[in-house]
N, C-alpha and C positions, 0 to 999 in steps of 0.2 A: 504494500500500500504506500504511494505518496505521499509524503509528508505535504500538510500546508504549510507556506509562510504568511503569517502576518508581518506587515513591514510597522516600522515606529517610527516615530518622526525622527530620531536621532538616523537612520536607514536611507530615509528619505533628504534631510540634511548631506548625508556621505552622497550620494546620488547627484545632486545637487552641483554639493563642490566638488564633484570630481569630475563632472559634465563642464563646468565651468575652466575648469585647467586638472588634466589628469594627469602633469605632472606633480603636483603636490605630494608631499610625502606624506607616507602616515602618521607619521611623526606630529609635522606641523597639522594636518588636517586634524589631527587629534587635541592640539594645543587651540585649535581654533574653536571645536565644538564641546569643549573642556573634557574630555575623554581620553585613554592613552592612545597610544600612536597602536597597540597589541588588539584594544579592541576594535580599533580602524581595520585592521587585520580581518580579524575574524570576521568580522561584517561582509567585510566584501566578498571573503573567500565565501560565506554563504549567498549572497548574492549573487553571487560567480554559480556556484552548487547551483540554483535555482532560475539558471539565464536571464536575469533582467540584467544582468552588467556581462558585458560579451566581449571580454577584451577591450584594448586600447586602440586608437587611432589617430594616428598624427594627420595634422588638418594642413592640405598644401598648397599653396596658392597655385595652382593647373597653369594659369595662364602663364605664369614668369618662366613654368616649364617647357611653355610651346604649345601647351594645349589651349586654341583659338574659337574651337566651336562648341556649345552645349545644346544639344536639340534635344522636345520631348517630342513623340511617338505616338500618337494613340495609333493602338492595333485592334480590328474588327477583327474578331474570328468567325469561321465557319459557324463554328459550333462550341457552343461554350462550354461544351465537354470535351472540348481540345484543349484548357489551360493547361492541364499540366504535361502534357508531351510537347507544346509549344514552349512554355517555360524552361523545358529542360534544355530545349536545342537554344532559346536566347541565352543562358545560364555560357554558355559557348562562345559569347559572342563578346573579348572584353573589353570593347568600350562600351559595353552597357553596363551602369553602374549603377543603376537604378530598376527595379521590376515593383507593378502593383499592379492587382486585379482590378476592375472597375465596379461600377455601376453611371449609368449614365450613356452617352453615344457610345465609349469603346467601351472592349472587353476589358484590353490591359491599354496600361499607359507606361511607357518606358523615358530612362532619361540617357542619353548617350552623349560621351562626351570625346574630341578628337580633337588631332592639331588640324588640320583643317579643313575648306570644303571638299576636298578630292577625297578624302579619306571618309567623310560621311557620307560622300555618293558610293564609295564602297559598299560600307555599311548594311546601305539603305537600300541599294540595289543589288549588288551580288552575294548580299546573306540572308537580309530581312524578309525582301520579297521573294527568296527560294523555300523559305519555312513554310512545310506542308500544314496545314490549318490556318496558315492567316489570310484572309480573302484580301482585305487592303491596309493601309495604312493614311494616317495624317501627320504632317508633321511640322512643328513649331520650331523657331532658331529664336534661341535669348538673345537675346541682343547688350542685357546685363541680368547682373544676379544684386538684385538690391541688397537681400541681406540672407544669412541663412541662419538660422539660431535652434536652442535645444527648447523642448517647453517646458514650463516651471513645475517641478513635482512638489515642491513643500508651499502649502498655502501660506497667502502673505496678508492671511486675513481673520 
C-alpha cells in the first residue's frame, strides 16, 4: 500500500525557496526557515521519494546559445486514441521541449525550440508531418517570451 503525504507549510516553504534559487544550501535554507540544514535534508529526500521535487534544473538563456526560434504547435489528431503512440514518437523529436494534451481546437499543443528557421522547417516538415496519427498541424512563432515564472505554492494570505 502507498503511503500518503501530507505536505506542511514548512514542505511547502522548502518548495518554495528552492523553486526560487535551487542552488541554496540546506544549510542556509534551513537558517532561513529557522530549521537545521538535516531537516532540509530529509524533506526533500521525501519529497524526492514522492515526485513532487524531480531533480534540479539549470535555467539557460537559449538565445545567447544560438537558439533563435520558439514555436508552439497545436497538433489535431486523427483520433484521440492516438495520444499516446503519437506522444511517444514526439518524445523522439528533441527540440521539443515541451508536450501537453489539450482540450479545446487541438489534441496536443507542443513547444519546440531551434536555432533557426531552417531547422524548424525540418522539424515541422520532415518529422512532424510524417507522425502516423497527426492529421494537421498549426503553428505559432514567439516572437518574445515576456516572462516565464514558477506558481506560488505557500499562500500569502
Amino acid at each position: 500500500m502507498a503511503a500518503k503525504l501530507n505536505l506542511d507549510k514548512l514542505d511547502l516553504q522548502i518548495i518554495e525557496a528552492m523553486m526560487a534559487n535551487a542552488e541554496i544550501s540546506y544549510a542556509e535554507l534551513g537558517k532561513k526557515l529557522f530549521v537545521s540544514g538535516g531537516t532540509i535534508h530529509v524533506r526533500i529526500k521525501k519529497l524526492q521519494e514522492f515526485n513532487i521535487v524531480k531533480g534540479t534544473r539549470l535555467n539557460v538563456d537559449l538565445k545567447l546559445l544560438g537558439y533563435d526560434i520558439t514555436a508552439f504547435v497545436g497538433i489535431f489528431l486523427e483520433k484521440s486514441s492516438l495520444y499516446d503512440a503519437v506522444s511517444k514518437e514526439l518524445m523522439k523529436i528533441p527540440e521539443i521541449v515541451r508536450l501537453n494534451y489539450t482540450t479545446g481546437n487541438y489534441s496536443m499543443f507542443i513547444e519546440i525550440v531551434c536555432k533557426d528557421i531552417n531547422q524548424l522547417r525540418y522539424v515541422l516538415h520532415d518529422q512532424l508531418q510524417k507522425i502516423k496519427g497527426i492529421e494537421r498541424t498549426e503553428t505559432l512563432i514567439s516572437l518574445e517570451e515576456g516572462f516565464i515564472r514558477n506558481v506560488p505554492v505557500v499562500a500569502t494570505h
